[in-house]
DRENVO-317878 format. One line per field, with one value per atom (N, C-alpha, C, O): x negated, y, z; atom name; residue number from 1; residue in one letter. Coordinates in steps of 0.2 Angstrom, whole numbers, always signed. Example, Ala and Ser with C-alpha at 12.3 -4.5 7.8 and 13.67 -1.06 7.14 Angstrom:
2
c1	(-66, -62, -66, -71, -64, -68, -64, -67)
c2	(-28, -22, -16, -17, -11, -5, +0, +6)
c3	(+39, +39, +39, +42, +35, +36, +39, +40)
name	(N, CA, C, O, N, CA, C, O)
resi	(1, 1, 1, 1, 2, 2, 2, 2)
resn	(A, A, A, A, S, S, S, S)
# end
This chain:
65
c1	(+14, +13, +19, +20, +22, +31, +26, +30, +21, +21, +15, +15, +11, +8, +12, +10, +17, +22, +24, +22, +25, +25, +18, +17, +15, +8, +7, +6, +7, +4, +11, +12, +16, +22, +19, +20, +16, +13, +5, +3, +2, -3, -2, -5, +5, +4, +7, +7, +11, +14, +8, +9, +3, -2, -6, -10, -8, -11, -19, -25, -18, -24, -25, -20, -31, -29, -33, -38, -29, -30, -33, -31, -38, -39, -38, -39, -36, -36, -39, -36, -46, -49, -57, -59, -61, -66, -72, -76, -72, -75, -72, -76, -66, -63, -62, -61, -63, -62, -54, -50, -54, -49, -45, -47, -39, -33, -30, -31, -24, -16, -13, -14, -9, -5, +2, +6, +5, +9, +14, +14, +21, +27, +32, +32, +35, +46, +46, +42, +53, +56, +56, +54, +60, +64, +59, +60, +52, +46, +43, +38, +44, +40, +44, +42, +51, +53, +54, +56, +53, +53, +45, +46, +40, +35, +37, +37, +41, +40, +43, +41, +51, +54, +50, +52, +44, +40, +34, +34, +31, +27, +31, +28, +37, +41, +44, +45, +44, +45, +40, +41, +34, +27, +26, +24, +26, +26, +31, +29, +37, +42, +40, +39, +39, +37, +29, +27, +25, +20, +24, +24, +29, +32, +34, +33, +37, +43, +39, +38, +33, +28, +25, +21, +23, +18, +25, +24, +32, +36, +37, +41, +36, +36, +33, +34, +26, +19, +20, +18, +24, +23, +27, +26, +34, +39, +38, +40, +32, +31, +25, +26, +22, +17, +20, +18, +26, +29, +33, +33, +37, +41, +37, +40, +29, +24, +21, +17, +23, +18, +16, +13)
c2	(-53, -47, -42, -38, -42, -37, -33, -29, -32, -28, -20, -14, -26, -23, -18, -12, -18, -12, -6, +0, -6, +0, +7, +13, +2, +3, +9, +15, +3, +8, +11, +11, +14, +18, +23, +29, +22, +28, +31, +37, +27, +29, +33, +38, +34, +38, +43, +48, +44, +50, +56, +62, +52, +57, +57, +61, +55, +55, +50, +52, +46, +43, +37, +33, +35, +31, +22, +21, +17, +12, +6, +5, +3, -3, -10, -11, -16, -23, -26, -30, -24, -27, -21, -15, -25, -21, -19, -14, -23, -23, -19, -17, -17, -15, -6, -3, -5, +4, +5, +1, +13, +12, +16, +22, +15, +14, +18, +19, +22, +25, +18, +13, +18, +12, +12, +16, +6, +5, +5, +2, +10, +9, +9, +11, +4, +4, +13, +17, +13, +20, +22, +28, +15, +17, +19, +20, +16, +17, +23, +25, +26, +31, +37, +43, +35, +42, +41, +45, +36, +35, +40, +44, +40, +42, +48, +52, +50, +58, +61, +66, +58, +60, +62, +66, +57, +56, +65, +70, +63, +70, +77, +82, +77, +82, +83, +89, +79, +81, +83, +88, +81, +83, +91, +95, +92, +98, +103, +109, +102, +105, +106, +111, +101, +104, +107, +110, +106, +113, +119, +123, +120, +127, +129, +134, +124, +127, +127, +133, +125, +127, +131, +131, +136, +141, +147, +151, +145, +151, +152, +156, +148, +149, +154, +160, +151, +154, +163, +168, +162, +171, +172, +178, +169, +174, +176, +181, +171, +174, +178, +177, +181, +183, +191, +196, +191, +197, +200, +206, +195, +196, +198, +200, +196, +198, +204, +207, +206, +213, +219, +224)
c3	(+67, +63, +63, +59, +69, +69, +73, +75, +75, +76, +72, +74, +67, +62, +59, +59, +59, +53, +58, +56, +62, +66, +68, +68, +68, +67, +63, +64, +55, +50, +49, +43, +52, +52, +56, +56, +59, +63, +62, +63, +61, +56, +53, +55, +46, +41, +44, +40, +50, +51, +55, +56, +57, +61, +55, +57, +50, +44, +44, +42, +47, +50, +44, +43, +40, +39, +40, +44, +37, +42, +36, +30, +38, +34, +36, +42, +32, +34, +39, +43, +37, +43, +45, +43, +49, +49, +42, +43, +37, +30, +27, +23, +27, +20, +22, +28, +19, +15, +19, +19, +23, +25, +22, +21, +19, +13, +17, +23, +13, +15, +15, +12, +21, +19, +17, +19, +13, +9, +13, +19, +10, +18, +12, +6, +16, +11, +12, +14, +9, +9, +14, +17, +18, +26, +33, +38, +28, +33, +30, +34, +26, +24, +27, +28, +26, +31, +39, +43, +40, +48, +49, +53, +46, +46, +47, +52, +39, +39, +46, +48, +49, +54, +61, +65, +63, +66, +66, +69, +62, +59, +57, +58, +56, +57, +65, +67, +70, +75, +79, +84, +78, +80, +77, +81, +71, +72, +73, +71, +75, +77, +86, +89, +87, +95, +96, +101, +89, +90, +91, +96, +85, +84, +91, +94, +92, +100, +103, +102, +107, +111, +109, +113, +103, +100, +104, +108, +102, +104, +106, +106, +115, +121, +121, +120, +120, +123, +122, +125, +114, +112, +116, +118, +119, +120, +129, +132, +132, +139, +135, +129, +135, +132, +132, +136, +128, +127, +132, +134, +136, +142, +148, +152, +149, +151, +151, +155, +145, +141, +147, +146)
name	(N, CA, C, O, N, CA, C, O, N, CA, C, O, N, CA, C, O, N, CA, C, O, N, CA, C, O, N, CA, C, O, N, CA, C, O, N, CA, C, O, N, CA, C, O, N, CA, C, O, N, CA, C, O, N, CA, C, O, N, CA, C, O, N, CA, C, O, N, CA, C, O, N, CA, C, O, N, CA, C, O, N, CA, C, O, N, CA, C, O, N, CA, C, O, N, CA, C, O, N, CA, C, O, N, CA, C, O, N, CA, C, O, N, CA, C, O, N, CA, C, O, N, CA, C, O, N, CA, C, O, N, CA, C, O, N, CA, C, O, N, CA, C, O, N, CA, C, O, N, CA, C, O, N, CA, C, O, N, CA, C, O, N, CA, C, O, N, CA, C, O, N, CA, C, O, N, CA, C, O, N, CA, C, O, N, CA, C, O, N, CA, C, O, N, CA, C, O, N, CA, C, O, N, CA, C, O, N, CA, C, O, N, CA, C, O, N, CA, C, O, N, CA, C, O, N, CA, C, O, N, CA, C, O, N, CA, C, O, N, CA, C, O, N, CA, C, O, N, CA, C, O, N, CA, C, O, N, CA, C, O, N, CA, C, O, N, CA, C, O, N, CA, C, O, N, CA, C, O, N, CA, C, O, N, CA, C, O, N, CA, C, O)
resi	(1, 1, 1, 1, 2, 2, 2, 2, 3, 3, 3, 3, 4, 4, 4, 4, 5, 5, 5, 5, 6, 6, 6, 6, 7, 7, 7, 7, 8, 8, 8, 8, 9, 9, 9, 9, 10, 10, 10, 10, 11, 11, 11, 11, 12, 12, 12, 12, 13, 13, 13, 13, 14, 14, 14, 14, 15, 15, 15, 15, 16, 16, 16, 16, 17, 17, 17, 17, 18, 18, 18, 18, 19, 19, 19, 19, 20, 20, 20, 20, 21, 21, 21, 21, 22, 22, 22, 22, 23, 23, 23, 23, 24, 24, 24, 24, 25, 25, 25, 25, 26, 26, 26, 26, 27, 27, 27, 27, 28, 28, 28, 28, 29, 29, 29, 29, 30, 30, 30, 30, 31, 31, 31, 31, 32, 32, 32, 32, 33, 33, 33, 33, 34, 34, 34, 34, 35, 35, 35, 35, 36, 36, 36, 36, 37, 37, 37, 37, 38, 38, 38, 38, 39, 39, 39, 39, 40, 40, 40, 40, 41, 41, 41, 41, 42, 42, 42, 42, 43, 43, 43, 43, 44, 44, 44, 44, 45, 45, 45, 45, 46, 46, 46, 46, 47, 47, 47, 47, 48, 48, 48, 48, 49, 49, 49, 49, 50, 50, 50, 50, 51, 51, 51, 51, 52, 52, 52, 52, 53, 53, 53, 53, 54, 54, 54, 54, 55, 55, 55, 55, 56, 56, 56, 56, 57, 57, 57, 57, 58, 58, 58, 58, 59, 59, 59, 59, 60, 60, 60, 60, 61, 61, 61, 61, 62, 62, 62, 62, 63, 63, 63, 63, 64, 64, 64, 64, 65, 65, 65, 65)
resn	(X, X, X, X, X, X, X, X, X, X, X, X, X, X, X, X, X, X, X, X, X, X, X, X, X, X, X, X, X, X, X, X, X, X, X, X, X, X, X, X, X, X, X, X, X, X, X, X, X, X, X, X, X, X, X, X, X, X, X, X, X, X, X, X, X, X, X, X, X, X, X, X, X, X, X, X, X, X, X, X, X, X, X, X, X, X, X, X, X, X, X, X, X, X, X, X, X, X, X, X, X, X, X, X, X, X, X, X, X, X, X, X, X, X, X, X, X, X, X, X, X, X, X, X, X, X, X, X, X, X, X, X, X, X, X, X, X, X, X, X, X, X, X, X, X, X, X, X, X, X, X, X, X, X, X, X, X, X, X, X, X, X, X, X, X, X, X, X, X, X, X, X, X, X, X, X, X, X, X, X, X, X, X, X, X, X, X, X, X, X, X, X, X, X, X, X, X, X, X, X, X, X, X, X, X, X, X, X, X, X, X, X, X, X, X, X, X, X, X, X, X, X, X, X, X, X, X, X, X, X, X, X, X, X, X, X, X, X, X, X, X, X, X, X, X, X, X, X, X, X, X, X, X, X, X, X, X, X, X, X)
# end
């Protein structure tokens, strides 16, 4: 199960969410602190590299003009 936890660490950072098994309702899942911010770190770098490729895209866009 070492590797169940990474998992729903990652789960919750693409906001996905995940249940027990195939029967059960699927649930947010429960993270320690230190996995709740490993998520947030994760999903903050994800949209940090939208931004930086959105401002590629404008700034050839412009240099193109």
């Amino acid at each position: 199960m070492k590797i169940y936890r990474p998992l729903l660490i990652l789960a919750r950072a693409i906001d996905h969410r995940v249940g027990k098994d195939d029967y059960d309702a699927p649930d947010i899942p429960i993270l320690t602190q230190y996995e709740a911010w490993t998520a947030f770190f994760i999903k903050l770098s994800i949209i940090m590299v939208n931004f930086i490729t959105c401002a590629f895209i404008i700034a050839n866009v412009i240099h193109h003009w």
